[in-house]
KETORDREN-808760 format. One line per 2 residues: number of its first residue (from 0); their letters; for each residue x, y, z of C-alpha. Coordinates in Angstrom, 3 decimals, padded with zeros to 6 digits, m for minus. Example, Ala and Ser with C-alpha at 12.3 -4.5 7.8 and 13.67 -1.06 7.14 Angstrom:
KETORDREN-808760
0> AS> 012.300/m004.500/007.800 | 013.670/m001.060/007.140
end
This chain:
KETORDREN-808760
0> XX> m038.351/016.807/m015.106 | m035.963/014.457/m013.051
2> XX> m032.990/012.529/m015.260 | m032.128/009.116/m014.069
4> XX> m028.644/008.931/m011.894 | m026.504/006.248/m013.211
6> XX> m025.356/003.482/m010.103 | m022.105/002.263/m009.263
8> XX> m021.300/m000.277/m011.894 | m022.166/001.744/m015.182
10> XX> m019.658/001.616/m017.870 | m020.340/005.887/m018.144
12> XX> m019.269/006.352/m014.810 | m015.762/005.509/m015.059
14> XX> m014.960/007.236/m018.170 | m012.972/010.364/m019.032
16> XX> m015.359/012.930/m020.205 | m014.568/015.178/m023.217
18> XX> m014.682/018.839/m023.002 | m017.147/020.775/m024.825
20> XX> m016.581/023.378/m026.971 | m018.200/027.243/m026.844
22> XX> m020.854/026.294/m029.689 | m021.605/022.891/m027.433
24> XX> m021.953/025.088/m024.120 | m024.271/027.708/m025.941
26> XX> m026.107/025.160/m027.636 | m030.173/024.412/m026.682
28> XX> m028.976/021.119/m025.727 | m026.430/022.000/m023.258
30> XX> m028.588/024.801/m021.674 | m031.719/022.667/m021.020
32> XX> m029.676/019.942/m019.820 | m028.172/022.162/m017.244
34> XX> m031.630/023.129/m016.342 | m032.870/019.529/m016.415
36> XX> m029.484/018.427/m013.952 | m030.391/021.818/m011.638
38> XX> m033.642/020.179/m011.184 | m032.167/016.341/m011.121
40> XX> m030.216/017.670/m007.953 | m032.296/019.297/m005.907
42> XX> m035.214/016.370/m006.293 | m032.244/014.325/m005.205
44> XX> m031.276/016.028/m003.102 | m027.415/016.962/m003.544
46> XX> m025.288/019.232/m003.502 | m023.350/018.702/m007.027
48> XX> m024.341/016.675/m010.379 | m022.034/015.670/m012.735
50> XX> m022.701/014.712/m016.854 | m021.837/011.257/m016.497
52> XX> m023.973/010.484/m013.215 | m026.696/011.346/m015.667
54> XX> m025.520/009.056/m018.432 | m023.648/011.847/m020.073
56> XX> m019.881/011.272/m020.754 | m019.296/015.408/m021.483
58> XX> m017.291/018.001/m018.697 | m020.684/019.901/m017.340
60> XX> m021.346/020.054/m013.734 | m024.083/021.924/m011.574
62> XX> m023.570/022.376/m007.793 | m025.402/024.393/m005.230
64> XX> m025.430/023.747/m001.130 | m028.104/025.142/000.278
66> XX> m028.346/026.752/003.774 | m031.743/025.800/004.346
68> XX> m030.897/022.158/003.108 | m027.956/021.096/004.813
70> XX> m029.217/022.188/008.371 | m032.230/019.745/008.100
72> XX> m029.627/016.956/008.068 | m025.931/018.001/009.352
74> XX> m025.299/019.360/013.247 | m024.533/022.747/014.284
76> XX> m021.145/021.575/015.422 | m020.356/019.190/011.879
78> XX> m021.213/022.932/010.080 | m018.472/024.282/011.380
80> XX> m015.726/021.814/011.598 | m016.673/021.219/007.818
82> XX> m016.400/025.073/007.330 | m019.834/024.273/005.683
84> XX> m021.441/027.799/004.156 | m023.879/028.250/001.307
86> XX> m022.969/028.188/m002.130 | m024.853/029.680/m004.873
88> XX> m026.082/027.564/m007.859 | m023.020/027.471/m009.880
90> XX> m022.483/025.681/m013.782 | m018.659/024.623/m014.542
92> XX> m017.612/023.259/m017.575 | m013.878/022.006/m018.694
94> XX> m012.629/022.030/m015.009 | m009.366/022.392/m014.285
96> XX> m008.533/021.986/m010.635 | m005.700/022.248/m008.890
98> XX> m005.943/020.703/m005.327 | m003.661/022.325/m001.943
100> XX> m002.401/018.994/m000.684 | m001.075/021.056/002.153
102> XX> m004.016/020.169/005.038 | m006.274/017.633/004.440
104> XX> m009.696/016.553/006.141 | m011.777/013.743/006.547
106> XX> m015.776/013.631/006.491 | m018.233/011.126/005.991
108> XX> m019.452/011.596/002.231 | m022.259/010.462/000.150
110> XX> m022.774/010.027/m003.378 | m025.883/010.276/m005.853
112> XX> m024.170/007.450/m007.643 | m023.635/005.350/m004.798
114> XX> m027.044/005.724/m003.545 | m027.555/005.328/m000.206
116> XX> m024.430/004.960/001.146 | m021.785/006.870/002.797
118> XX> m018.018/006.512/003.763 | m014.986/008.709/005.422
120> XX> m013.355/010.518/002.441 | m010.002/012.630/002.873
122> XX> m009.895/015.200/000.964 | m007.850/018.483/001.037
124> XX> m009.324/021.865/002.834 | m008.428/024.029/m000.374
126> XX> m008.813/023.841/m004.313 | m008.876/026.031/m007.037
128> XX> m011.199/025.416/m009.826 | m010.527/026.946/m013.605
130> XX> m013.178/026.740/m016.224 | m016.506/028.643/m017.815
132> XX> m019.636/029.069/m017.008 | m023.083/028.701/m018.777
134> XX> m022.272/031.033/m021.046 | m018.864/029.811/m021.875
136> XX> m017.404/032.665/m020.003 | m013.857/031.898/m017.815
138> XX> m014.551/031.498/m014.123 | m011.968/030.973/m011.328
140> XX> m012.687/029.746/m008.190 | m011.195/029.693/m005.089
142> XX> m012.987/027.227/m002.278 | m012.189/025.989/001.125
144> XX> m013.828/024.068/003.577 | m017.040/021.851/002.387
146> XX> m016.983/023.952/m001.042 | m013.885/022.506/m001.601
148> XX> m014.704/019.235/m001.210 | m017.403/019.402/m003.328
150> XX> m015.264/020.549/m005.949 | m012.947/017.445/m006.310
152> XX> m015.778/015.309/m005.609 | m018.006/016.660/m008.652
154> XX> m014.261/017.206/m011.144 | m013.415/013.550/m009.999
156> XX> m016.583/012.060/m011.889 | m015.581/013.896/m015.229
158> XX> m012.083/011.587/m014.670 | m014.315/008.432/m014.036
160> XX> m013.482/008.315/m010.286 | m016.034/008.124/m007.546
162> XX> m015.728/008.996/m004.060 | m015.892/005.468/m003.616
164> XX> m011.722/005.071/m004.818 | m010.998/007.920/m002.086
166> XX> m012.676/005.935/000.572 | m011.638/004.683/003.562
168> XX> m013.697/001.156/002.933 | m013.324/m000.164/006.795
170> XX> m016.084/003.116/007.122 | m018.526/001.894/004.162
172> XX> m022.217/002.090/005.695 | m025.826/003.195/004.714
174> XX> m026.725/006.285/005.623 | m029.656/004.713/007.713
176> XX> m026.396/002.866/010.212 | m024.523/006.165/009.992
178> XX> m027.324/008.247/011.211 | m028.120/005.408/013.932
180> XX> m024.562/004.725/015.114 | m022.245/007.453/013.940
182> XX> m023.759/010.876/013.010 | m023.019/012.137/016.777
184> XX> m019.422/011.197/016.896 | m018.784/012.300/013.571
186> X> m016.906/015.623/013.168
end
C-alpha cells in the first residue's frame, strides 16, 4: 500500500517532530508504518522518507539507495564525484546528527515533498548519525559522500526544514529542464 506524500505548503511539514519512545517504536503501529513508508519510497521512488512527508509529525525515517536505481537516472561520472554507493534499507528513529562542516559539496537535489522539482543544495561531505533502529536498539552511523547527504536531508524534515531552505533558489527547476539543460554539466 502507497501513503500519500504531503506537498510543500502543509502545516506537518514544518513542524518539530517528537521522539518516540521504546513502547512507541515496538508498537504494531510503528512497525507497519515503517513497512507501509519502505513501500511509500520505493513506489516513489526515493531514496529516504521521513514521518512528516507522510503526514506524521513523529522522529521515524526509512532510507535505502539502491545500486540498481540510481544508475537508471545519475551518470557514471555524477556517481563518483557524489561518492554515490549503495546503502542498505536502514530505519532511524530519534536522530541525532552531528554534521562535519569541514568540506562541503554541492549537488542538484530533489525532494518527495517538493515533487518534481530540483535545486543545487550544499551540504557537507560527512555526518554522523546517533539513534535506534526498528527495534529500538542504538545505532551509530558514520556516512560520507551521497549517504551523507541523505542523512541531513531526511533529519532536516523531523526539524520542519526542507531542502528547499538549503537551496540555492537562482538553480530552482523541474526535473524535466534539469534533465534537458543541465544533467550533463552537472557534477
Amino acid at each position: 500500500m502507497k501513503l500519500k506524500i504531503m506537498q510543500v505548503g502543509h502545516p506537518v511539514l514544518r513542524q518539530v517532530a517528537r521522539e518516540l519512545s521504546i513502547e512507541e517504536i515496538r508498537s504494531e503501529f510503528v512497525q507497519q508504518l515503517i513497512k507501509l513508508m519502505k513501500d511509500t519510497m520505493h513506489d516513489a521512488p526515493g531514496v529516504g522518507l521521513a514521518a512528516p512527508q507522510i503526514g506524521q509529525s513523529i522522529q521515524l525515517i526509512v532510507l535505502e539507495d539502491r545500486e540498481e536505481e540510481f544508475k537508471k537516472f545519475v551518470l557514471p561520472e555524477q556517481i563518483k564525484n557524489r561518492e554515490r554507493s549503495s546503502v542498505p534499507f536502514q530505519v532511524l528513529i530519534n536522530p541525532k546528527i552531528n554534521i562535519d562542516y569541514s568540506e562541503t559539496v554541492e549537488f542538484y537535489e530533489g525532494c518527495l515533498s517538493a515533487a518534481g522539482f530540483v535545486g543545487l543544495v550544499p551540504r557537507a561531505l560527512k555526518a554522523k548519525v546517533e539513534c535506534l533502529n526498528e527495534k529500538a536498539e542504538p545505532v551509530v552511523i558514520n556516512a560520507r559522500g551521497w549517504f551523507a547527504r541523505i542523512l541531513q536531508h531526511e533529519v532536516d524534515h523531523l526539524h520542519g526544514k526542507l531542502c528547499i531552505d538549503h537551496m540555492k533558489l537562482d538553480s530552482l527547476t523541474t526535473i524535466e529542464n534539469y534533465n534537458r539543460y543541465w544533467k550533463e554539466t552537472a557534477k
